[in-house]
N, C-alpha and C positions, 0 to 999 in steps of 0.2 A: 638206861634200859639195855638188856641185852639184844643182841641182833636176832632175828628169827629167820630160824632154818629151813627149807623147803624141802623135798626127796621129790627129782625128777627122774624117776627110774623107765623113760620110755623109750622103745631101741635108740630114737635118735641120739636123745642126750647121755645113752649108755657109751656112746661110742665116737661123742662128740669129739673134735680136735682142739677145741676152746676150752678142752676141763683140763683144771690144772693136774701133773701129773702126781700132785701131789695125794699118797695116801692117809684118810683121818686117821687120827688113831682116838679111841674111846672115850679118852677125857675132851678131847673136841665136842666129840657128838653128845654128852651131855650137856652142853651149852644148849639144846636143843628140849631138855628135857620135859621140861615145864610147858614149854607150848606145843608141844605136839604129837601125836601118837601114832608115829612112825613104824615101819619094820625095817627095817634096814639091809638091802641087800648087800650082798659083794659086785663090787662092780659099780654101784650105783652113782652117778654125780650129785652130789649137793651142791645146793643152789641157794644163797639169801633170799633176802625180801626183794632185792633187788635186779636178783637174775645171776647174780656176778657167779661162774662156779669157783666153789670153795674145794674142790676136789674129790677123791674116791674113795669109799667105804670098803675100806680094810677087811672087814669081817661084817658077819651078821650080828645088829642090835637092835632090839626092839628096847624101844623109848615110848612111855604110855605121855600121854597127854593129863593132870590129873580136871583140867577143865572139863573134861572130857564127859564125867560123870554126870546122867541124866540131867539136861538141863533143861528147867520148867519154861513152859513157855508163861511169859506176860500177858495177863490178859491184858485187851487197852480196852483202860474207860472212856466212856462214850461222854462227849462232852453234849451237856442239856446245853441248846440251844435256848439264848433269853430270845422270851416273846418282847417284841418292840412294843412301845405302849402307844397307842396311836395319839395325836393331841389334838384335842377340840381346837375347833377351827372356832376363835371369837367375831361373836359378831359384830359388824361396825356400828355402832348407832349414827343416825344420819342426824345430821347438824341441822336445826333449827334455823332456816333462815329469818333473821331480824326484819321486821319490813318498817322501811323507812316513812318515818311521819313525817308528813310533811308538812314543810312552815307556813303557817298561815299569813301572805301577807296583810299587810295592815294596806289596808285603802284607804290613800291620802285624798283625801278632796279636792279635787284640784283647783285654785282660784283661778274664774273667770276674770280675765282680762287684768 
């Protein structure tokens, strides 16, 4: 990817002590061309992406941006919310208690004596 160029032409950075004293010359500042739609002063400090100054604009260039042309906005679609599907609550059936029979004893006779 190429590097992208900034244009910070405000008195500060016109006059900054940190821009190189180096002056662009034109085939520089097309490196610029594609991304941005610049006017280019004399005088001005370029700046990367990253702040670093790359030095001063030799003459006047205007570098158009070609992204630049009306750009539509996105509409965002709306995302449909799913309905939760609510879940029947089952019913317990209640357990049958067994009722215990009970044993019938056998009554033994008991022998007298």
């Amino acid at each position: 990817m190429q590097p992208k160029y900034i244009i910070c032409d405000s008195a500060i950075d016109k006059y900054s002590p940190s821009a190189a004293p180096v002056t662009l010359t034109h085939k520089r500042l097309l490196f610029a061309r594609f991304k941005f739609h610049i006017i280019y002063t004399k005088g001005c400090l370029l700046k990367n992406k990253e702040g670093w100054p790359l030095g001063r604009v030799e003459g006047e260039y205007e570098v158009r941006r070609e992204e630049e042309k009306k750009k539509k906005k996105k509409k965002k679609k709306k995302k449909k919310k799913k309905k939760k599907k609510k879940k029947k609550k089952k019913k317990k059936k209640k357990k049958k208690k067994k009722k215990k029979k009970k044993k019938k004893r056998k009554v033994e006779e008991r022998g007298r004596g």
